[in-house]
C-alpha positions as CSV (number, residue, x, y, z in Angstrom):
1,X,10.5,178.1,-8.4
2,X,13.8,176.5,-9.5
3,X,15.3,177.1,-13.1
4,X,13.9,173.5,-14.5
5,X,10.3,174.4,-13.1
6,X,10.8,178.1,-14.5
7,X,11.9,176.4,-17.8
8,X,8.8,174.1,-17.8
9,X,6.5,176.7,-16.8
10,X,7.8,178.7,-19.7
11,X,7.0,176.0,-22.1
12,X,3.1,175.6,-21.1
13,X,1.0,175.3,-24.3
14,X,4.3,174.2,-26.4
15,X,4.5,170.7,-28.6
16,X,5.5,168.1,-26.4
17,X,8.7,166.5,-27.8
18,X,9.2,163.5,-29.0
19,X,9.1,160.8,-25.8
20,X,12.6,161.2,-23.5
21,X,13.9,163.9,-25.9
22,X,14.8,161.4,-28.2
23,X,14.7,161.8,-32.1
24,X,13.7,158.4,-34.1
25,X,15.0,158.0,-38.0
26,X,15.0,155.0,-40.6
27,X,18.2,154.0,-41.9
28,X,18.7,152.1,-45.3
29,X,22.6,151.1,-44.1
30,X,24.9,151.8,-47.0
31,X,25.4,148.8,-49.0
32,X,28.5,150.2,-51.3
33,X,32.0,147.9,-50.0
34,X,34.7,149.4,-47.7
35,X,38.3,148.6,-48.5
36,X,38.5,145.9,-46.4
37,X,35.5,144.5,-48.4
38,X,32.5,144.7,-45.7
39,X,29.5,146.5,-46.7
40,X,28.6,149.0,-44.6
41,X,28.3,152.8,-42.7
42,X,31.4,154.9,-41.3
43,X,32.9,153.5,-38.1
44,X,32.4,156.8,-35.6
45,X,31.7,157.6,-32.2
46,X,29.4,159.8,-30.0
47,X,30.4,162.3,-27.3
48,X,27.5,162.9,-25.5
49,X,24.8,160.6,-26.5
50,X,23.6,157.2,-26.5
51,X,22.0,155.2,-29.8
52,X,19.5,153.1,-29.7
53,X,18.5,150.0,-33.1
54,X,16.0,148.6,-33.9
55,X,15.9,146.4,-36.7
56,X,13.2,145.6,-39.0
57,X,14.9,144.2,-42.3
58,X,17.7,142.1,-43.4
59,X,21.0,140.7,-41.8
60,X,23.8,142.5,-40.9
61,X,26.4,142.6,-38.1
62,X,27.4,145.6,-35.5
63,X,31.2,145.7,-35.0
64,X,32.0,148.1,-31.7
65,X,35.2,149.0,-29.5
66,X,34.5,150.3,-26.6
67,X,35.6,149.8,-22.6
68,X,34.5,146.0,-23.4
69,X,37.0,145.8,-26.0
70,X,35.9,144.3,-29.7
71,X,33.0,143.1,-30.0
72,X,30.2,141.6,-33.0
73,X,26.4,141.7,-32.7
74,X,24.8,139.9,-35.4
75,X,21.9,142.0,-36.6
76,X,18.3,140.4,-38.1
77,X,15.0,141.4,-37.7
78,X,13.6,142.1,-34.2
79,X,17.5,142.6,-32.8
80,X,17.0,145.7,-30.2
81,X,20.6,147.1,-29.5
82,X,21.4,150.5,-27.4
83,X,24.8,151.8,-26.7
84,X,26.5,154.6,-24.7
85,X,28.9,157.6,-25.1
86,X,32.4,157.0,-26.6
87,X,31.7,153.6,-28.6
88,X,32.7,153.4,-31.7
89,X,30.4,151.6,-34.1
90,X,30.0,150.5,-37.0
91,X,27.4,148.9,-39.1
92,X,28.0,145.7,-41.9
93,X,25.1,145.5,-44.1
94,X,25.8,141.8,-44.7
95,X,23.0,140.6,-47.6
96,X,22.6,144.2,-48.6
97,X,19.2,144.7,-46.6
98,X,19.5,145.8,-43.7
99,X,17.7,148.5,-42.6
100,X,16.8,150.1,-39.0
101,X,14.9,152.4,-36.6
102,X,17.6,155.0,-34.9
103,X,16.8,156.3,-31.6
104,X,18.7,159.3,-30.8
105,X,19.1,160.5,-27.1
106,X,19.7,164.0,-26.8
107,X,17.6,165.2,-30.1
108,X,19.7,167.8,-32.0
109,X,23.6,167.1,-30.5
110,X,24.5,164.5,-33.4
111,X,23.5,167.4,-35.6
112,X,25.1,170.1,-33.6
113,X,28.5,167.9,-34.1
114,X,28.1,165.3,-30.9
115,X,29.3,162.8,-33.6
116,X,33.0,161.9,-34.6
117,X,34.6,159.7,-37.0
118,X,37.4,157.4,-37.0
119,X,39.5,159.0,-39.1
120,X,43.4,158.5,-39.1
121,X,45.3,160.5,-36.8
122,X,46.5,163.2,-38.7
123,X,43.0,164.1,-39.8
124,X,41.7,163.7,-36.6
125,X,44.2,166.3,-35.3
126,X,43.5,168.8,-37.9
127,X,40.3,170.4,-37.6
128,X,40.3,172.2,-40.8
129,X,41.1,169.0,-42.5
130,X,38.6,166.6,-40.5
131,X,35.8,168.9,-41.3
132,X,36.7,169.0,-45.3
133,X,36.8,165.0,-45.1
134,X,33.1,165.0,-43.6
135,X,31.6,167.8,-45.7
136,X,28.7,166.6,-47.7
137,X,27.4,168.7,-50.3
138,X,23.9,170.4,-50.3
139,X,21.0,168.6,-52.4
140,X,19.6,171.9,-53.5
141,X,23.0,173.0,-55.1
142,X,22.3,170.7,-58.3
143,X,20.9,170.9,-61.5
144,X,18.4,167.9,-60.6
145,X,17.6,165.1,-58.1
146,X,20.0,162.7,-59.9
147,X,23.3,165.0,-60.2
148,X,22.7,165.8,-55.9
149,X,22.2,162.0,-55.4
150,X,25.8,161.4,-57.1
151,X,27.5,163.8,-55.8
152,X,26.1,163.3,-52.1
153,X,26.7,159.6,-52.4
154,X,30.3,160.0,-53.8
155,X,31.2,161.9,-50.7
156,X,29.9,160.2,-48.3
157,X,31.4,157.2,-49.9
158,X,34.9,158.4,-49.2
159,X,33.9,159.8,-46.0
160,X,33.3,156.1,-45.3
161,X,36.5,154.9,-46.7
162,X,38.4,157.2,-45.0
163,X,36.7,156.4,-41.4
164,X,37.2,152.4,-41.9
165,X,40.8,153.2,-42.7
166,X,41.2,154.7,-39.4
167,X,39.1,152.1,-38.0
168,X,40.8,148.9,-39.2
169,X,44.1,150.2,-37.5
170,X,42.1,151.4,-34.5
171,X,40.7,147.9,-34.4
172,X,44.0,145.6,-34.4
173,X,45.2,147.9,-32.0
174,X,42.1,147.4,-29.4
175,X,42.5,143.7,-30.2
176,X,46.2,143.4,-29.4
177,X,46.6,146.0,-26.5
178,X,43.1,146.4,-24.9
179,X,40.5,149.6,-24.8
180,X,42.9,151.5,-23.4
181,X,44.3,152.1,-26.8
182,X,41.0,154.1,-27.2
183,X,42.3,157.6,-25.0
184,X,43.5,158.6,-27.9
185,X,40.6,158.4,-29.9
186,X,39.1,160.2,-27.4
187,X,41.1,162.6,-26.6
188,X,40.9,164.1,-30.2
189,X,37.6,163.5,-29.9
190,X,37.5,166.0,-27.4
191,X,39.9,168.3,-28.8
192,X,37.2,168.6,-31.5
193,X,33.9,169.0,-29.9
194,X,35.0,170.9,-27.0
195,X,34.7,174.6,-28.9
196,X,30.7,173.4,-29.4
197,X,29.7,171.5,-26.4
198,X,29.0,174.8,-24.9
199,X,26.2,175.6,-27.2
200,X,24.5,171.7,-26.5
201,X,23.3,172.7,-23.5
202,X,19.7,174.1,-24.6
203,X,19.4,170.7,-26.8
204,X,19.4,168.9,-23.4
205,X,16.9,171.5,-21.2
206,X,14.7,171.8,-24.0
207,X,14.3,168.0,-24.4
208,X,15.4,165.4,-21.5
209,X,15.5,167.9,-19.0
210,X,12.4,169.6,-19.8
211,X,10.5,166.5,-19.9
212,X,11.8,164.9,-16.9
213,X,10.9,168.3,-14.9
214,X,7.4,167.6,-16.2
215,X,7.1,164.1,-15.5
216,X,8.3,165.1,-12.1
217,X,5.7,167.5,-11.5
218,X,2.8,165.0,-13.1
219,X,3.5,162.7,-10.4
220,X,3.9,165.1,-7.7
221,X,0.2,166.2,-8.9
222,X,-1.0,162.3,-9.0
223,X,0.4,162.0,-5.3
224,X,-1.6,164.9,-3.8
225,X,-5.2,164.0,-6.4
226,X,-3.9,166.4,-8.7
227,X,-4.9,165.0,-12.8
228,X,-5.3,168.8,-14.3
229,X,-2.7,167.4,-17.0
230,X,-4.9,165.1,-18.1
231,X,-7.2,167.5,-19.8
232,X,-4.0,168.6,-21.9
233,X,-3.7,165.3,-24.0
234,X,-3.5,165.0,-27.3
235,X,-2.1,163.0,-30.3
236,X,0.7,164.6,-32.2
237,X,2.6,164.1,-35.4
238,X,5.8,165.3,-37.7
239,X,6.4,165.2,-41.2
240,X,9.1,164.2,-43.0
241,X,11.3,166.7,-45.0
242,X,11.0,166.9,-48.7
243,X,13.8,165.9,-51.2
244,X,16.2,163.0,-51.3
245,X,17.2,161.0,-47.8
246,X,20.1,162.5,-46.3
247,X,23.2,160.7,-46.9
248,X,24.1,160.2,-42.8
249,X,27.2,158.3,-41.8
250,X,25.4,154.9,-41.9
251,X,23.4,154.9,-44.6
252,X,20.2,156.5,-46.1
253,X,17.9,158.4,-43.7
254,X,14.8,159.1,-43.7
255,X,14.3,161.9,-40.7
256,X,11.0,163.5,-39.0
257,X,10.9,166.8,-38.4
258,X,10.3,167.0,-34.9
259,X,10.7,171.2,-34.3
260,X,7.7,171.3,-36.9
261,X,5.6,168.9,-35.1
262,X,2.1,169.6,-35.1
263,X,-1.7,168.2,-33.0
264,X,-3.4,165.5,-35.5
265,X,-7.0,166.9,-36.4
């Protein structure tokens, strides 16, 4: 038996994750202005992951550099978007509306710190100072729902701020000199992940990997008459956390949790 079947094997009579090891969310994007006077979420970049839209209300715009170079994607309901590893992205709420379904690859990694911002240099080179920029205080540290709604916004406001002002510069650089103006972006990208990349690892064999090694062995049954797994179906759900949305880095979000998912009836 190899180490994925040994893995799946392991996991008989678990929850099945969400589909592909994905995680889903619904994101109200931030309609508070930048400096540069666009509405919008913090301009950052994934290591490891790619991120899927949907979009189900209002208009808005996605701005991205990436090995294409600059590009905008208008944004209105019905726009289905995906994108991979190492673009940066950010999201213009444009009448104040707009609002989307996230899907996550890799369930658990943006959480685990897959995500970085586009902060200037210097913060990006000091860890101690990028990870004071993107602190975001706890709701359950205040007094009552409306003092932890303030403070949470206020920070992730200049969390924002911050990111576009990397951005912007990041952007007329892209513009004048091409992606490859991005290695350095990534390479301090890197610099900060690197320590916890090891630890990602049982994100990925407990979600994509897992589920792939039991697709894999579903067909394998099919091919030889084999439908034993059909007897194991069932309809499953997850419940959203109580409390405020979280304050993400695009906007409001409302998040399932999919570690606590549970049969229906």
């Amino acid at each position: 038996m190899t180490a994925p079947e040994a893995a799946a094997a392991g996991h008989a009579g678990a929850i099945p994750g969400f589909p592909g090891g994905t995680a889903v969310s619904h994101l109200h994007v931030y309609d508070w202005p930048a400096p540069d006077g666009l509405s919008g979420g913090s301009p950052h970049l994934h290591t490891a992951s790619t991120e899927g839209y949907v979009v189900v209300r209002g208009e808005g715009v996605l701005e991205t550099l990436s090995g294409a170079g600059y590009t905008r994607t208008p944004l209105g309901p019905g726009t289905l978007l995906w994108f991979t590893p190492g673009t940066v992205h950010r999201l213009v709420n444009v009448d104040g509306e707009l609002e989307l379904l996230v899907v996550m690859q890799n369930a658990g990694l943006p959480e685990a710190g897959d995500a970085v911002l586009t902060y200037p240099p210097d913060v990006l080179a000091d860890p101690d100072a990028y990870t004071r920029a993107t602190a975001i205080p706890a709701w359950t540290g205040f007094a009552d729902a409306a003092s932890a709604h303030a403070a949470m916004a206020s920070a992730a406001r200049q969390r924002r701020d911050l990111a576009v002002e990397g951005y912007v510069r990041l952007r007329e650089r892209v513009r004048k000199q091409g992606p490859g103006t991005l290695d350095e972006l990534y390479g301090a990208a890197v610099d900060l992940v690197r320590d916890k990349a090891a630890g990602w690892h049982h994100h990925w064999e407990r979600g994509p990997r897992l589920q792939a090694e039991t697709t894999r062995r579903h067909i394998g049954g099919l091919a030889e008459g084999d439908g034993a797994h059909l007897r194991e179906s069932a309809v499953y759900t997850a419940d959203s956390p109580p409390g405020p949305r979280r304050t993400g880095m695009c906007g409001l979000l409302k998040v399932w949790d999919l570690d606590g998912a549970h049969p229906v009836g």
